[in-house]
N, CA, C, O and CB atoms as a CASP TS submission, in Angstrom:
PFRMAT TS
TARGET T0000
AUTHOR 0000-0000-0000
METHOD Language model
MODEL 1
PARENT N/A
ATOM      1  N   UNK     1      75.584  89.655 109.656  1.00  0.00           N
ATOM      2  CA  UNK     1      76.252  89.410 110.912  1.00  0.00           C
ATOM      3  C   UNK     1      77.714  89.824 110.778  1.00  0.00           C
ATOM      4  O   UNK     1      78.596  89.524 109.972  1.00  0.00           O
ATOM      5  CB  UNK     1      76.125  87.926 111.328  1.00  0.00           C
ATOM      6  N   UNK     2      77.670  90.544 111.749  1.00  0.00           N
ATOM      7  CA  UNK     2      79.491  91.019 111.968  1.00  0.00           C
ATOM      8  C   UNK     2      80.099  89.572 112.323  1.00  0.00           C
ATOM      9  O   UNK     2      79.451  88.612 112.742  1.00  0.00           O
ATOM     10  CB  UNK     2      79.915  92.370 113.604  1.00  0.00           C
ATOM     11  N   UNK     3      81.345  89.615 112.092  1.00  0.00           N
ATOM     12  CA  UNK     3      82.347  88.913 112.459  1.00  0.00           C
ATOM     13  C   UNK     3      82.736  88.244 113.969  1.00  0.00           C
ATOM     14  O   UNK     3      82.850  87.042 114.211  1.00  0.00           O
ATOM     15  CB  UNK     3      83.179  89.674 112.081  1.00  0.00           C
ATOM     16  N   UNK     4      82.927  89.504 115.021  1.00  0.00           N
ATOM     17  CA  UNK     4      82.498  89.432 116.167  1.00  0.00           C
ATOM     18  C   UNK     4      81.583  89.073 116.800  1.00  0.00           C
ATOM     19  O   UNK     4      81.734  88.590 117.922  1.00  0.00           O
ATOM     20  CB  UNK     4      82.535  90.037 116.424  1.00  0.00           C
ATOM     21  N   UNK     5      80.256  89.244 116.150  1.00  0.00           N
ATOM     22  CA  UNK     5      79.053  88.637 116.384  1.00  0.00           C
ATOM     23  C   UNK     5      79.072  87.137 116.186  1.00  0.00           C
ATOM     24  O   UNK     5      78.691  86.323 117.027  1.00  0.00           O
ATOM     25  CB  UNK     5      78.084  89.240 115.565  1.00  0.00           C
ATOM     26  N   UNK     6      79.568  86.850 114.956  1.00  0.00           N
ATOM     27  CA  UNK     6      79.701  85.151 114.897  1.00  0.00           C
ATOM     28  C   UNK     6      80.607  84.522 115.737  1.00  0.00           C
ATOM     29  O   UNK     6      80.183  83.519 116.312  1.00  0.00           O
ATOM     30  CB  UNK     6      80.139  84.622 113.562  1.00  0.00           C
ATOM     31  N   UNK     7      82.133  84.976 116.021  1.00  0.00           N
ATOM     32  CA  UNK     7      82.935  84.636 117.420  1.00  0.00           C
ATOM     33  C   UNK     7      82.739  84.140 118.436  1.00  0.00           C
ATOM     34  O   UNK     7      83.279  83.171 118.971  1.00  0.00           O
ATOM     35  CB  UNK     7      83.294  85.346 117.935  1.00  0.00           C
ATOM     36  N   UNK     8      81.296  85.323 119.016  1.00  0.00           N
ATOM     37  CA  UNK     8      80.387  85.314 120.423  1.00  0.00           C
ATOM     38  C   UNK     8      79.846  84.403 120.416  1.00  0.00           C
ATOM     39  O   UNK     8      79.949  83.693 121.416  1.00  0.00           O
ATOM     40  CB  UNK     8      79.416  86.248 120.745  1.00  0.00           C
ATOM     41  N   UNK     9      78.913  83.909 119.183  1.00  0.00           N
ATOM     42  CA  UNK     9      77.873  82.841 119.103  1.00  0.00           C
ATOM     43  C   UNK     9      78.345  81.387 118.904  1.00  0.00           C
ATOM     44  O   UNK     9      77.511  80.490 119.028  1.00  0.00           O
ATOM     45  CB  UNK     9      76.972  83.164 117.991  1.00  0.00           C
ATOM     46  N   UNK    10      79.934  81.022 118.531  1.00  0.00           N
ATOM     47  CA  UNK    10      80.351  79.882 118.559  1.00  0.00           C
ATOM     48  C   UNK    10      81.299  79.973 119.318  1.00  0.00           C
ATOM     49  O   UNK    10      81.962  79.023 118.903  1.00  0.00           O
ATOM     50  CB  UNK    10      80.580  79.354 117.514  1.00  0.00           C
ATOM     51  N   UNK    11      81.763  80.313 119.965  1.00  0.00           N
ATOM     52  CA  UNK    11      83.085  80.656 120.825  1.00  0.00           C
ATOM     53  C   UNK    11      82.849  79.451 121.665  1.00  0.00           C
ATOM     54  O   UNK    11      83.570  78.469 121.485  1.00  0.00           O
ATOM     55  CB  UNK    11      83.191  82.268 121.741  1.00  0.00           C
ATOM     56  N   UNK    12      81.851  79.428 122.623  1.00  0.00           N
ATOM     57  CA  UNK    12      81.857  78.243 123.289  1.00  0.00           C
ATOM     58  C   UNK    12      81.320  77.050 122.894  1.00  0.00           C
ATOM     59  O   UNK    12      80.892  76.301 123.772  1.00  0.00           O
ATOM     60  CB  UNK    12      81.414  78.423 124.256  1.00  0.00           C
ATOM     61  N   UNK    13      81.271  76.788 121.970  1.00  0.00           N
ATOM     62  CA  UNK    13      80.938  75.230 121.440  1.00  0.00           C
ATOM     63  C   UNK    13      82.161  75.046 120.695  1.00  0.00           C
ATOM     64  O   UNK    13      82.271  73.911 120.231  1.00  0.00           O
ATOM     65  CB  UNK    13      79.469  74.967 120.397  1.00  0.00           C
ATOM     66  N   UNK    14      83.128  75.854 120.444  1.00  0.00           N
ATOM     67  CA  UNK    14      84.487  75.442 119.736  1.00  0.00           C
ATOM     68  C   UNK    14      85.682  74.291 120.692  1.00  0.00           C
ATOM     69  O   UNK    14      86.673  74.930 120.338  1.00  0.00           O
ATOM     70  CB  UNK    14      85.318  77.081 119.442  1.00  0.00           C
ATOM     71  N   UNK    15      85.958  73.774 121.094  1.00  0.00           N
ATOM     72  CA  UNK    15      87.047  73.010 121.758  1.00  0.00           C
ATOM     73  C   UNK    15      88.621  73.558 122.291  1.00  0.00           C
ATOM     74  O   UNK    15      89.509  73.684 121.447  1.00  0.00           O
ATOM     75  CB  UNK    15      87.264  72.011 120.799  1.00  0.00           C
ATOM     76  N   UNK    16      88.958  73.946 124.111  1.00  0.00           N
ATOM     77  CA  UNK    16      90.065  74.720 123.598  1.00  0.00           C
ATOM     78  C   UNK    16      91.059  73.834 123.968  1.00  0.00           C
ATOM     79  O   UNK    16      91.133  73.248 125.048  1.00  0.00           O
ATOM     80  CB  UNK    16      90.254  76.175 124.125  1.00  0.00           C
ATOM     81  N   UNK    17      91.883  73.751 122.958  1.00  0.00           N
ATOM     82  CA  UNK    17      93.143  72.971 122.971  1.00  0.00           C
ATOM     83  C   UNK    17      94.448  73.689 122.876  1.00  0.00           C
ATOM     84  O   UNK    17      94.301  74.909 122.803  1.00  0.00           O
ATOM     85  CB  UNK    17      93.114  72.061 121.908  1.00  0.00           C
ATOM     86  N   UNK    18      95.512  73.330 122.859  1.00  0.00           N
ATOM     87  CA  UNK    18      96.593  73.881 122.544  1.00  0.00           C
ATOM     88  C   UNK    18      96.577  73.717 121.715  1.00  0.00           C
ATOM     89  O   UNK    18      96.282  74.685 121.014  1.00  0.00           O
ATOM     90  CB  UNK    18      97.513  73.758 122.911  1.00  0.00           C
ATOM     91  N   UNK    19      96.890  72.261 120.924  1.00  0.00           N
ATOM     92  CA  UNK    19      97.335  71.603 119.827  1.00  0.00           C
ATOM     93  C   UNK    19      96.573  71.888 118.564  1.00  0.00           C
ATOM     94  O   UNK    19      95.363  71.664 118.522  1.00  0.00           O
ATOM     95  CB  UNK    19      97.333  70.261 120.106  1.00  0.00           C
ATOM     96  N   UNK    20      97.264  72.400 117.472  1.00  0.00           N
ATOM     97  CA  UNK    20      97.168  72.841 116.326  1.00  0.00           C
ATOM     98  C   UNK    20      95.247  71.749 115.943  1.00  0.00           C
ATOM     99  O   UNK    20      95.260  70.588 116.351  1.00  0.00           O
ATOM    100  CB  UNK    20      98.979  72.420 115.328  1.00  0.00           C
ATOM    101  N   UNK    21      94.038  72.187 115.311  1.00  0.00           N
ATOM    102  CA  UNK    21      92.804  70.772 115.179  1.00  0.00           C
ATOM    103  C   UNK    21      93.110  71.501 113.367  1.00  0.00           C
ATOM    104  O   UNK    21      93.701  72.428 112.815  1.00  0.00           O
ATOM    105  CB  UNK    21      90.387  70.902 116.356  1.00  0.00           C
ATOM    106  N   UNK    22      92.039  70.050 112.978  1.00  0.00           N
ATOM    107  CA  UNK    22      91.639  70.115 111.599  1.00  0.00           C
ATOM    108  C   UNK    22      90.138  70.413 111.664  1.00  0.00           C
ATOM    109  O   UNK    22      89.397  69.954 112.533  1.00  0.00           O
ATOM    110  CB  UNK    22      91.981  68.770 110.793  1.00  0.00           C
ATOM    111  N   UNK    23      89.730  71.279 110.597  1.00  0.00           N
ATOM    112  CA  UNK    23      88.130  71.648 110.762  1.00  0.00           C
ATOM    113  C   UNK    23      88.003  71.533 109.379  1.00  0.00           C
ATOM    114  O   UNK    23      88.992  71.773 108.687  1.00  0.00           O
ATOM    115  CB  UNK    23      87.576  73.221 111.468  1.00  0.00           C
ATOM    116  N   UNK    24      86.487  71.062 108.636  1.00  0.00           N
ATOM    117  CA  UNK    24      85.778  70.943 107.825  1.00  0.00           C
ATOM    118  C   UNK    24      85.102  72.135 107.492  1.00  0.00           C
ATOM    119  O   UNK    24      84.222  71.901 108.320  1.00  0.00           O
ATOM    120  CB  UNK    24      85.154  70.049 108.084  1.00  0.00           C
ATOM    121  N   UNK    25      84.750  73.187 107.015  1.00  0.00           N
ATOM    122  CA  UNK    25      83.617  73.860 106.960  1.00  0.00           C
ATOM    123  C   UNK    25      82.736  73.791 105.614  1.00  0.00           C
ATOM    124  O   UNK    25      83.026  74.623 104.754  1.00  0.00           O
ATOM    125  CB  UNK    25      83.979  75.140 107.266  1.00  0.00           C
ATOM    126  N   UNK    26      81.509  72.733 105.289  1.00  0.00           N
ATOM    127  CA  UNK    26      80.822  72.841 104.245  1.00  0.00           C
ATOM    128  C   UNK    26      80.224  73.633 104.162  1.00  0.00           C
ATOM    129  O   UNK    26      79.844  74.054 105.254  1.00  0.00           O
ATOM    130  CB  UNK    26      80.278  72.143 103.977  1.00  0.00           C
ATOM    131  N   UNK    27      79.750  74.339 103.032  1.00  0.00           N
ATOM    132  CA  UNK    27      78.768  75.255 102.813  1.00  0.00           C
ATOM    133  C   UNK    27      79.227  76.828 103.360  1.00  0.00           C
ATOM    134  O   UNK    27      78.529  77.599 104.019  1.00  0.00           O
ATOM    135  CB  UNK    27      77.470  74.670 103.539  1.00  0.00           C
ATOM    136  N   UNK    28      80.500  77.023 102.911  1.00  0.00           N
ATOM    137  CA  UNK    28      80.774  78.235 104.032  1.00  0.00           C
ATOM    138  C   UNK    28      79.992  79.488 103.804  1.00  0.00           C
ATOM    139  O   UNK    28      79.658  80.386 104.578  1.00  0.00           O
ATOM    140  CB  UNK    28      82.333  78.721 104.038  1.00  0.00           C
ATOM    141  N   UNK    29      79.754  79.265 102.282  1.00  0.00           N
ATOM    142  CA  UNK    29      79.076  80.602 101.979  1.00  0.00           C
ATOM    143  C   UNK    29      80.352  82.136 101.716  1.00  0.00           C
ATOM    144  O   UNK    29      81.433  81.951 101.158  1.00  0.00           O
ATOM    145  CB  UNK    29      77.935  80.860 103.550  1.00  0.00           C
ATOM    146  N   UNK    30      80.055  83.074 102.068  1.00  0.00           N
ATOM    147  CA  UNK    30      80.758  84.201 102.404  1.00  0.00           C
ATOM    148  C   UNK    30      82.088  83.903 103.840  1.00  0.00           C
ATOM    149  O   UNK    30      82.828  84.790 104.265  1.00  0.00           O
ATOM    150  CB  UNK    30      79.438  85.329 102.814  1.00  0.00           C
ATOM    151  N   UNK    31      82.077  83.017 104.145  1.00  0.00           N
ATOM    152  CA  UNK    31      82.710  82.836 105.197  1.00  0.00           C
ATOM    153  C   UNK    31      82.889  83.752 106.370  1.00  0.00           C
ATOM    154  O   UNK    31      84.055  84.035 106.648  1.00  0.00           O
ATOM    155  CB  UNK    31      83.657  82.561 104.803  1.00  0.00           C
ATOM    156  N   UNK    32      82.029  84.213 107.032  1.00  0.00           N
ATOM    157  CA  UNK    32      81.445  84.626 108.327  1.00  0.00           C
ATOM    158  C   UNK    32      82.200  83.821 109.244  1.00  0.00           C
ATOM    159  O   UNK    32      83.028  84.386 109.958  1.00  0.00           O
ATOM    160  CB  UNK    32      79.876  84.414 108.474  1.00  0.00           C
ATOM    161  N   UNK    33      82.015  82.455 109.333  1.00  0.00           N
ATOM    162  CA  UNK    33      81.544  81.673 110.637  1.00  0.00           C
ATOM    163  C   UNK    33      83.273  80.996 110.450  1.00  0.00           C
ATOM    164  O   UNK    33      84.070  80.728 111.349  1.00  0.00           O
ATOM    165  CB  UNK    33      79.743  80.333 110.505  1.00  0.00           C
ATOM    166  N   UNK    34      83.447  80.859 108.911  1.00  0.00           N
ATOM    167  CA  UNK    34      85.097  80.430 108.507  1.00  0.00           C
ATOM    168  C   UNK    34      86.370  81.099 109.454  1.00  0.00           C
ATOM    169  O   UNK    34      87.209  80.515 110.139  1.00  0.00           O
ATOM    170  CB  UNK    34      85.426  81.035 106.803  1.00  0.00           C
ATOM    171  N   UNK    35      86.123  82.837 109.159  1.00  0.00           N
ATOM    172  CA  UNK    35      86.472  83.410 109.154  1.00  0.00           C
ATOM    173  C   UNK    35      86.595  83.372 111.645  1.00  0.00           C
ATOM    174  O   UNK    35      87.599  83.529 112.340  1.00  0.00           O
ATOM    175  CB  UNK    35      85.772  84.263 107.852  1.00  0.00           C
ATOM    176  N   UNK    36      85.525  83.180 111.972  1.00  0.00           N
ATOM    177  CA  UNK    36      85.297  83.199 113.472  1.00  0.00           C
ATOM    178  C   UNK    36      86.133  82.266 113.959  1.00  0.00           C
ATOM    179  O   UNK    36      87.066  82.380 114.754  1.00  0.00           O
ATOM    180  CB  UNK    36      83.894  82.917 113.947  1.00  0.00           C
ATOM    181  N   UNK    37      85.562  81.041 113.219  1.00  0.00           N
ATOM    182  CA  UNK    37      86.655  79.832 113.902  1.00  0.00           C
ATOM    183  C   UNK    37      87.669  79.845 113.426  1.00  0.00           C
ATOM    184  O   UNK    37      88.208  78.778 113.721  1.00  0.00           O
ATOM    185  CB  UNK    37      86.398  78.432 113.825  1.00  0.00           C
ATOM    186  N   UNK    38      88.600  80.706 112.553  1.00  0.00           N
ATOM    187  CA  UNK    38      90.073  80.713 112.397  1.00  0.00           C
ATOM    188  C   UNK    38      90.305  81.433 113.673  1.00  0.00           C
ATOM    189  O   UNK    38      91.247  81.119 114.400  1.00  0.00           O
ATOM    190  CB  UNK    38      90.714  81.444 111.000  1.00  0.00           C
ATOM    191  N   UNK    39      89.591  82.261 113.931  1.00  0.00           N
ATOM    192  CA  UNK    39      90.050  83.675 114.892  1.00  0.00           C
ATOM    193  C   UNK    39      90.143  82.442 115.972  1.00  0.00           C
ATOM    194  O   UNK    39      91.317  82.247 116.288  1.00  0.00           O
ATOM    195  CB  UNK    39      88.680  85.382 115.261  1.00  0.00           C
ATOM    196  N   UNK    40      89.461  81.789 116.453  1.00  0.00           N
ATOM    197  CA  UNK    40      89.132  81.089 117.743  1.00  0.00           C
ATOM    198  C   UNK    40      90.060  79.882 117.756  1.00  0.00           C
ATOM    199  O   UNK    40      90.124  79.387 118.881  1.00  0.00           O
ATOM    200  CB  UNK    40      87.542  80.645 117.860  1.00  0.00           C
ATOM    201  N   UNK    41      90.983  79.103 116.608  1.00  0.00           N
ATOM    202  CA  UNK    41      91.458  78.106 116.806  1.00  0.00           C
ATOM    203  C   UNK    41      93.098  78.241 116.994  1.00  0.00           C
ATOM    204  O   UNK    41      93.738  78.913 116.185  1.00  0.00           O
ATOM    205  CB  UNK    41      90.967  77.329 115.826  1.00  0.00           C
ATOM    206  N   UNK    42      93.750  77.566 118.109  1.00  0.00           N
ATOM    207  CA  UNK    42      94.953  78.017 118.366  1.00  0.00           C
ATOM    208  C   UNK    42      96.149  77.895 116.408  1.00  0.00           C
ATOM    209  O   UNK    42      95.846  77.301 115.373  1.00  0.00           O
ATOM    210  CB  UNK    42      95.484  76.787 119.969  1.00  0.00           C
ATOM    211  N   UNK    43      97.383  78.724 116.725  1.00  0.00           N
ATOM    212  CA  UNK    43      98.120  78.784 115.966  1.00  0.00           C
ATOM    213  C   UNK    43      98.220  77.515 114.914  1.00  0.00           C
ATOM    214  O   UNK    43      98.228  76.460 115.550  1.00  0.00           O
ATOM    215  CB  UNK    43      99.081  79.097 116.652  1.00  0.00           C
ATOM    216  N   UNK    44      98.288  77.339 113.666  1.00  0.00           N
ATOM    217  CA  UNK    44      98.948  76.291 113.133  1.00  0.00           C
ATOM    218  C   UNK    44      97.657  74.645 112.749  1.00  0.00           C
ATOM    219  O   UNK    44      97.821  73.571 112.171  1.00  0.00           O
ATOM    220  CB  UNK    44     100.297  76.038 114.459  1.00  0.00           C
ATOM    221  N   UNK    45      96.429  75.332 113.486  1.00  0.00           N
ATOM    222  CA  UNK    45      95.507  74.704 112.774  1.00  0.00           C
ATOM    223  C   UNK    45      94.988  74.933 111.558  1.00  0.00           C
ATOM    224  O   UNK    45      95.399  75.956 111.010  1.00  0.00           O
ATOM    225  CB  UNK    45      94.723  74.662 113.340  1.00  0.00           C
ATOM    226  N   UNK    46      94.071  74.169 110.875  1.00  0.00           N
ATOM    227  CA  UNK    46      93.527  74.132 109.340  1.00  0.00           C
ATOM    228  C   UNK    46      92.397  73.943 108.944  1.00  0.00           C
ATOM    229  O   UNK    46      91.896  72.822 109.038  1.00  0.00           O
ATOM    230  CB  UNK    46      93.990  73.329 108.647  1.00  0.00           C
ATOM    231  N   UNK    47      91.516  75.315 108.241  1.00  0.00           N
ATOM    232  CA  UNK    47      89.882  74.802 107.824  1.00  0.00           C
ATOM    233  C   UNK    47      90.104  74.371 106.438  1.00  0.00           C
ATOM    234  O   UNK    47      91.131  74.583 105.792  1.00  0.00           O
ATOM    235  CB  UNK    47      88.524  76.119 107.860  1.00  0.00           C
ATOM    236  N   UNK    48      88.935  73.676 105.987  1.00  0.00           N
ATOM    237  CA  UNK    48      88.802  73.007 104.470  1.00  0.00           C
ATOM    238  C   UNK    48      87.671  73.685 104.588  1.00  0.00           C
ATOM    239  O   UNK    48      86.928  73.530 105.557  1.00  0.00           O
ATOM    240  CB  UNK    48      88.785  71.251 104.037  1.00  0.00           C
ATOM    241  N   UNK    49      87.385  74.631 103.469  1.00  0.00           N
ATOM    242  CA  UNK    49      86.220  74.852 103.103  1.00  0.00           C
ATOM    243  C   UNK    49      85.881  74.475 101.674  1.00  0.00           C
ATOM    244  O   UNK    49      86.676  74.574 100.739  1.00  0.00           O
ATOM    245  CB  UNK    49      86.005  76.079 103.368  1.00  0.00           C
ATOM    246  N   UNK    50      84.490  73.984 101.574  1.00  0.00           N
ATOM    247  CA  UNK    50      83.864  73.639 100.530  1.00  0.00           C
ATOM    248  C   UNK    50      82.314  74.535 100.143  1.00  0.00           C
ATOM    249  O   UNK    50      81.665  74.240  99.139  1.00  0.00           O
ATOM    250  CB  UNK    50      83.723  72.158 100.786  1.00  0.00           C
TER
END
């Protein structure tokens, strides 16, 4: 899966806020989906991946 492709497929189940969120990502793997929801979360937020 492209990158863009993962974007499309969570884009709308992501939350849109202004305000900087904190995200969890277990199991990221290759980080695909890591990598989508950085693209998608406003400035100055933070993933934890494990």
């Amino acid at each position: 899966m492209e990158q863009q492709e993962a974007i499309d497929l969570i884009g709308k189940a992501i939350p849109q806020r202004a305000s900087p969120q904190l995200w969890a990502d277990l199991g990221c793997g290759r980080g695909t989906f890591t990598g989508a929801l950085a693209h998608l979360l406003p400035k100055g937020s933070h993933i934890y991946m494990q």
